[in-house]
N, C-alpha and C positions, 0 to 999 in steps of 0.2 A: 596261232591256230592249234587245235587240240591233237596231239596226236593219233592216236585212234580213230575221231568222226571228223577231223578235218575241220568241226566248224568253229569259227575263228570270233574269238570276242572282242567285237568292236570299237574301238576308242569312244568317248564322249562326242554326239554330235556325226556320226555315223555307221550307216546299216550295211548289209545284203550280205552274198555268199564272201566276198572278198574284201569287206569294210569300204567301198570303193565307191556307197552312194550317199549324201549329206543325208540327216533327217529332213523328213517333209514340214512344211509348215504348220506349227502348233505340239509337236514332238521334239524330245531332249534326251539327253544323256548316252553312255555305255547302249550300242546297239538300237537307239531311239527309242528305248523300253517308255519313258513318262511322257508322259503331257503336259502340256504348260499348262498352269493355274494363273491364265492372267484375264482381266476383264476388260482389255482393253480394244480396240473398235476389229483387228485380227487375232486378238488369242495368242499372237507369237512372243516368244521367249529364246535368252540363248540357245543354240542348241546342241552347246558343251557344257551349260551352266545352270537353265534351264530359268534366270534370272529375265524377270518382265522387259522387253523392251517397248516401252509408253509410246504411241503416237503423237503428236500435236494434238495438246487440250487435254490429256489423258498422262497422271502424277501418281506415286504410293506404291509399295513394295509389289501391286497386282496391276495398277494401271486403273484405280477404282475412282 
């Protein structure tokens, strides 16, 4: 965490005041800044990685 304002930068894959909440569904990275870019039937992707996870019947780097 920052000295001065306290707030704290979050690993890959989690948020809040104390890094201490996962990212929500469809969100990635450092603090859950990005979005998933996937096409797949939920939109979800790692949410350390930010890498598509494909449902059943859904293949390709997006889930397209």
């Amino acid at each position: 965490c920052h000295p001065v304002t306290g707030t704290c930068s979050c690993p890959p894959g989690w948020t809040g005041h104390r890094c201490q909440r996962a990212c929500d569904l469809g969100r990635w990275g450092p603090d859950c800044a990005h979005a998933c870019n996937c096409s797949n039937g939920d939109g979800s992707c790692s949410a350390e990685s930010g890498q598509c996870q494909c449902l059943a019947g859904y293949t390709g780097t997006h889930c397209e």
